[in-house]
C-alpha positions in Angstrom: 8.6 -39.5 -31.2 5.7 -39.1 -29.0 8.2 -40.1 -25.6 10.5 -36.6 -26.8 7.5 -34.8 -27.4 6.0 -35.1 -24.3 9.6 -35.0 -22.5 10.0 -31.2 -24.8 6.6 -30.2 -23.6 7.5 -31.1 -20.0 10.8 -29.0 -19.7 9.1 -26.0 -21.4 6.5 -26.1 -19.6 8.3 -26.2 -16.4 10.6 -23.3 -17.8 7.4 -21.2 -18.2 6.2 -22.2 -14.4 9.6 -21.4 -13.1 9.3 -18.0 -15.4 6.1 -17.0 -14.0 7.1 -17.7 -10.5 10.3 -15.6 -10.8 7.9 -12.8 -11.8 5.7 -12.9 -9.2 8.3 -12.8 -6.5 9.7 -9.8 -8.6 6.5 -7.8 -8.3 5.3 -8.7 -5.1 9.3 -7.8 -3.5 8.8 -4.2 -5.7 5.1 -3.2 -4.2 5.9 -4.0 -1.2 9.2 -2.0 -1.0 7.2 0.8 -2.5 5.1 0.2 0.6 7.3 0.5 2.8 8.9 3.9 1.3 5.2 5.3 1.8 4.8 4.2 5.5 8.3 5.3 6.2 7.2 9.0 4.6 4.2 8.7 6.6 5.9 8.4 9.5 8.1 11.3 9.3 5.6 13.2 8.1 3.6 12.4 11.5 6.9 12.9 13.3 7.2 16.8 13.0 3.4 17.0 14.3 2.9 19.0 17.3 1.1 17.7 20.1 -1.8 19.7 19.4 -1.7 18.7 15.8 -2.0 15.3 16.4 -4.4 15.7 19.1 -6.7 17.3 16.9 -6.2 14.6 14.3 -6.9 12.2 16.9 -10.6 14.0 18.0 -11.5 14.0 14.3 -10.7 10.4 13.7 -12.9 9.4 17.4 -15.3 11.0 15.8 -15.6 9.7 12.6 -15.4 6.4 13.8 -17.6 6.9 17.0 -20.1 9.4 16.1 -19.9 9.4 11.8 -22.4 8.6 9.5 -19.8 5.1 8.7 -18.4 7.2 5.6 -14.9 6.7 6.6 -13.1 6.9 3.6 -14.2 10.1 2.5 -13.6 11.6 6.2 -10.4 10.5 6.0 -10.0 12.3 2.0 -11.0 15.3 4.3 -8.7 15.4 6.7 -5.9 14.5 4.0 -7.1 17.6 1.8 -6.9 19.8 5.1 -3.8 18.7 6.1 -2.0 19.6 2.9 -4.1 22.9 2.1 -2.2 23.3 5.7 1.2 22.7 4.8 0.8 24.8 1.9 -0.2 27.8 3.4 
């Protein structure tokens, strides 16, 4: 008994593994397709800028990163809020 009792506890075990595995693949493949959706939005979005637009973007991110008190990510909240207050008008 104890030989098929280990042997059982080996192929579920490996079942589980091969389970877990399966669902990691699963939901790594998923976020990063989302990911990609977001950068590809991005990227038209940026795409109908006009040069002065994205000239302007460009000055305010130099100077975040140049001359800002290091508070980058709510800078960049900022310029996100403006942006859409922006298109909404």
């Amino acid at each position: 008994m104890g030989l098929w009792f280990f042997l059982s506890v080996l192929v579920v075990s490996r079942m589980l593994l091969k389970a877990y595995q399966l669902r990691l693949l699963k939901t790594s493949h998923d976020d990063a397709s989302s990911r990609i959706r977001i950068l590809e939005n991005q990227l038209e979005a940026v795409k109908g800028l006009s040069k002065t637009d994205i000239e302007r973007r460009l000055s305010a991110l130099e100077d975040s990163v140049l001359f800002g008190d290091f508070d980058l990510k709510r800078q960049f909240k900022d310029l996100e809020h403006q942006e859409d207050a922006r298109r909404t008008v």
